[in-house]
C-alpha positions, 0 to 999 in steps of 0.5 A: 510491264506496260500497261498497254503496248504501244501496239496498232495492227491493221486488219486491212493490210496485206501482211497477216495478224501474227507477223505485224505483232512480230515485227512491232514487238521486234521494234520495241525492243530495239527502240529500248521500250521492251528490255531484257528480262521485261515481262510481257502480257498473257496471249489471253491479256494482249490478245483482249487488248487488241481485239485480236484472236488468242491464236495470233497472239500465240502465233507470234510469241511462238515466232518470237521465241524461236529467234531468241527474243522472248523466253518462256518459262512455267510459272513465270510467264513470258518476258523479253529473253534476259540474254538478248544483249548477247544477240548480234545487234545488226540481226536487231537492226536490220528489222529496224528504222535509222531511228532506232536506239542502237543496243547497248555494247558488250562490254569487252574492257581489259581486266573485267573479271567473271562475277557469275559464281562470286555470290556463293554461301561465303559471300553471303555470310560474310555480308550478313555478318557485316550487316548484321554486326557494323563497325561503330567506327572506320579509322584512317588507315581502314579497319584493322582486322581487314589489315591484318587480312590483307596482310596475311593474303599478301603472305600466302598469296605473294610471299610478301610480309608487311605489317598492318600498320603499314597498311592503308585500306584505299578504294582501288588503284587510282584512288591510292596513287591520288592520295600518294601523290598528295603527299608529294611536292607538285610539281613533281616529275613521274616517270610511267610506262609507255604504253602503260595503264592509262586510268593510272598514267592520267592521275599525275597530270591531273594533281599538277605533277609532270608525268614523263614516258618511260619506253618498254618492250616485251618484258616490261620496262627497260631500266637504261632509258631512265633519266636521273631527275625523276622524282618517282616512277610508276611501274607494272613489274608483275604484268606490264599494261597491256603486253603483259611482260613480266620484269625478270630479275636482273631488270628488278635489281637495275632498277631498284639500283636506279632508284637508290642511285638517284633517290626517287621513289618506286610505286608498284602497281601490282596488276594482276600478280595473281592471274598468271599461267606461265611460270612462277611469279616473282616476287613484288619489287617490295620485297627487294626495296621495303624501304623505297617502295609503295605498293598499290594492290586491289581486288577488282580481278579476283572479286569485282571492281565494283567492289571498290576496295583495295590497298597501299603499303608503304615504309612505316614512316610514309605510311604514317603521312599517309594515315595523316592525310586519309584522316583529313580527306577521310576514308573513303570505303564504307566500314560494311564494305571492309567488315565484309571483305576482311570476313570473306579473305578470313574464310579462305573463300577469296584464296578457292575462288582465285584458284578457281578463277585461274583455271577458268581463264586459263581454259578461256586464254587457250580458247583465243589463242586456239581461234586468233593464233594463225590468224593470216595479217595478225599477230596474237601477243603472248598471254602470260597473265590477266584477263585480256589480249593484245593482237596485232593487225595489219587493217588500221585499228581505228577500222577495226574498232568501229566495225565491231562497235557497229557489230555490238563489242567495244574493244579498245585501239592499241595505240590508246595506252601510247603516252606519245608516238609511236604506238603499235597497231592493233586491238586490246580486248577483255576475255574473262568476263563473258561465257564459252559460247559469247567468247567463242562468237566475240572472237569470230566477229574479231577474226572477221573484223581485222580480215583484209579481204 
């Protein structure tokens, strides 16, 4: 808390004592200096400081409240509310001077799962017991029992065997696709998806490799655009990014042909496998080419990204470069964070929350497509898996975009996963993150937002 708001009120203006209180506290807030969850002094204390009548404090408190800045509670006091981020910043600003510091945006990013209920008692305990018990020591490949986990995750939850020795313990997606694409010869040429993830479909480029667009449609990519001189290609079969098709079966066994045909590596991003809603899914292309398949998984959607930890399964043989190589440039997450997580998925704790997880979403999924489906102009794409929509629009994305952002939501333009020309117009946007109510007010500043009128 402050010792002393920045607060001068002038007894001689004509506007009264409680309402100038209002609006500089209003000021402060949106100037950042009073943030979510600040606390704020008695009515007693800051009306000695002013030299003011405990009444107008009280007054303006109470005004306050009412509109949803400060929260009050017995024994706590009373703060700035710690959900005032999810209030329309434009109703903050337009108390507000062109200096103001705009609030920060809420976060609507693809893939960002809800963390409300993830620290419940298994969580805890698995943490305790790490920290209470550290590994003396991590090897390249990560700790062994989180293999073995990881392992038998895959088993149940993706019908897929691998041993753990073929099992690299990496810090997410990207960071395992860097440490594959180390052990390649540069400059090697890498097919990815376009439009396709662009966090992953970056990483060649940046290791001196040639990276080449590879066309998809609805149900992901489409084998006879392949040329024949690629070295590896990066695929999404399980939920392609970000139109969410799933690579039927005859597709899988084209490309696995295209791959023992013209002896190119396929690295698998298995994205979001494990949140689907429509039909069973299939199996990874691991299970239909063991032998020239890498596997890149993690446990950003299901736990938290900031979790950091995820996995690579390759071929034993590559598997052992691999560990070679990890054990030059070193493990990069922490033998707590694997004890802790190798714990958790050994209570089962991480197999409940995920079918917890995937009712929750389902219900949020039907909640979008109930609001944006008949949207007039518009066009909602199929939500079949994950955390996020794709809708089509007839107004040019990059308007779309900036009103919301004015409005307090950062969605992200369409043509942004576009490797090339070409790109679609339209919104992608995260649903899983926030509650029913901050979804339900999300999607009417969106359905607002992309109206021609």
């Amino acid at each position: 808390m402050l010792a002393d708001l920045p607060i001068a009120l002038n007894p001689h203006e004509p506007t009264s004592i409680p309402t100038q209180l209002t609006e500089q506290i209003r000021r402060l807030v949106a100037r950042g200096i009073l943030t979510p969850g600040d606390p704020l002094p008695s009515s007693r204390s800051l009306s000695t400081q002013l030299g003011v009548s405990r009444g107008s404090v009280v007054t303006a408190y109470d005004q306050l409240a009412g509109e949803g800045y400060l929260s009050t509670a017995r024994g706590s006091g009373t703060t700035i509310n710690p959900d005032l981020h999810l209030l329309k910043p434009v109703e903050i600003e337009k108390k507000e001077t062109s200096r103001s510091v705009p609030p920060p945006l809420l976060n609507l990013s693809p893939g960002v799962p809800d963390t409300a209920t993830l620290a419940d008692s298994a969580w805890r305990a698995a943490w305790r017991e790490a920290c209470a018990n550290p590994p003396t020591n991590s090897p390249e490949q990560g700790l062994l029992r989180l293999r073995i986990e990881i392992a038998d995750h895959l088993r149940q939850m993706r019908g897929l065997m691998v041993e753990p020795e073929q099992i690299i313990v990496t810090a997410g997606a990207r960071e395992g696709l860097s440490l594959l694409l180390r052990t390649m010869d540069a400059p090697a040429r890498i097919g990815v998806e376009s439009p396709g993830y662009p966090s992953l479909r970056r990483i060649p480029q940046v290791l001196g490799h040639e990276t080449i667009d590879v066309p998809t449609d609805e149900s992901g990519l489409v084998p006879r655009a392949l040329p024949h001189d690629l070295n590896a290609l990066l695929v999404t079969p399980s939920h392609q990014y970000p139109y969410g098709g799933s690579l039927p079966a005859d597709r899988r066994t084209a490309l696995v042909a295209w791959a023992e045909a013209n002896d190119a590596l396929l690295i698998e991003d298995d994205f979001d496998s494990e949140l689907r809603y429509v039909g069973m899914p299939l199996p990874p292309l691991r299970a239909l080419a063991p032998d020239r398949t890498i596997l890149l998984g993690t446990f950003s959607s299901v736990i938290t990204p900031q979790v950091a930890c995820g996995y690579l399964i390759g071929p034993t043989p590559q598997a052992r470069v691999l560990a070679t190589l990890r054990g030059i440039l070193g493990q990069p997450v922490g033998a707590i964070t694997q004890h802790a997580l190798a714990s958790y998925l050994a209570s089962g704790a991480l197999r409940r929350r995920t079918q917890r997880l995937r009712r929750l979403y389902r219900h949020r999924r039907s909640i979008v497509q109930d609001t944006l489906g008949d949207l007039p102009n518009t066009q909602l794409r199929p939500i079949n898996g994950g955390l996020h929509a794709v809708l089509l629009c007839d107004k040019p994305q990059e308007l779309v975009v900036s009103t919301l952002a004015s409005r307090g939501l950062n969605v992200t333009a369409l043509s942004h996963y576009w490797g090339g020309t070409g790109a679609d117009n339209g919104i992608v946007f995260g649903f899983g993150s926030h509650d029913e109510d901050t979804l339900r007010w999300v999607l009417a500043e969106i359905s607002d937002a992309v109206s021609l009128g």
